[in-house]
C-alpha positions as semicolon CSV with decimal commas, in nm:
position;residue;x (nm);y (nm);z (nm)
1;X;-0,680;-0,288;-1,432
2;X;-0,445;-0,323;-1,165
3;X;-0,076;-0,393;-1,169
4;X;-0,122;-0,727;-1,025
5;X;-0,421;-0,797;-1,225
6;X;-0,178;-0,767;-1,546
7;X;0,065;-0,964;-1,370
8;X;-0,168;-1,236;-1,321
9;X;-0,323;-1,214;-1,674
10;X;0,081;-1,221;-1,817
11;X;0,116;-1,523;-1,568
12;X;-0,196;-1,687;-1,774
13;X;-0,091;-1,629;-2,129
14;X;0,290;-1,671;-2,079
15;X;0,340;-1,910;-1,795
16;X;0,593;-1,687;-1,649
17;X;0,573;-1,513;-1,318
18;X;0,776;-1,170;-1,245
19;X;1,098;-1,350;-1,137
20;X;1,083;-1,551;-1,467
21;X;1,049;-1,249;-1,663
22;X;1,351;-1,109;-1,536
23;X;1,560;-1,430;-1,516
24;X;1,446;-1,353;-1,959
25;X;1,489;-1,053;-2,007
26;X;1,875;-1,076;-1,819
27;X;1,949;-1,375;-2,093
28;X;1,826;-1,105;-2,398
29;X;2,034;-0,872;-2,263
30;X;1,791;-0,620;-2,117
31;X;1,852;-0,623;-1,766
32;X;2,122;-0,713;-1,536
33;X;2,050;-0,926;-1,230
34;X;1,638;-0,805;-1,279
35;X;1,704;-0,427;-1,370
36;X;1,653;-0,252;-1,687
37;X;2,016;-0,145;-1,850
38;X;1,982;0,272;-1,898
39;X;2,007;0,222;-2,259
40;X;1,704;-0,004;-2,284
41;X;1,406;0,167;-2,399
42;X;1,027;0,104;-2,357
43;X;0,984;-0,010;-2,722
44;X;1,265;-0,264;-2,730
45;X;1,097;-0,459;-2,426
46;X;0,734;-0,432;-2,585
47;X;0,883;-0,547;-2,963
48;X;1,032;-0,810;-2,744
49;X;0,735;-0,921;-2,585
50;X;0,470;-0,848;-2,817
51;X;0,726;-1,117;-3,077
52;X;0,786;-1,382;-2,803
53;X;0,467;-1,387;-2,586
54;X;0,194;-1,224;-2,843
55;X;0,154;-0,958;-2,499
56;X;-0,016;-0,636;-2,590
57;X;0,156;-0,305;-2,523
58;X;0,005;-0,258;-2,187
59;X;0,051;-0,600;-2,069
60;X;0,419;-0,511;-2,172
61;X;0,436;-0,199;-2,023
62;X;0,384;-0,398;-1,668
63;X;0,689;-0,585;-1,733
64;X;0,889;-0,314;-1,844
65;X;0,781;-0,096;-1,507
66;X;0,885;-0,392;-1,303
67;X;1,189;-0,434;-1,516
68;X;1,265;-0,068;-1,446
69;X;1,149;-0,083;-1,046
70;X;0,876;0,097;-1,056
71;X;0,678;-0,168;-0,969
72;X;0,703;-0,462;-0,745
């Protein structure tokens, strides 16, 4: 699966896009202005997730690679 195709598919389930996502996971505390704090691990953004949106790990793993900029 590509990234985009798990974008798409989080897009589906969740009703957020990318820019949503962030806009979230700044109000949790995760990120600052749509980057991943250092401290913030892998697991806290999948728990996070997997609680909120019922996403699976790889579907959260997307998020957390765009959260962290390694995707766009």
């Amino acid at each position: 699966m590509s990234f985009q195709a798990y974008l798409d598919t989080i897009k589906k389930k969740t009703g957020k896009g990318p820019e949503e996502l962030k806009q979230l996971a700044d109000q949790k505390g995760f990120s600052e202005n749509g980057q991943l704090k250092p401290d913030v691990k892998a697991g806290q953004i999948v728990s996070w997730l997997k609680e909120e949106f019922e996403l699976g790990h790889g579907h959260s793993m997307a998020v957390y690679a765009l959260l962290k900029g390694l995707k766009e």
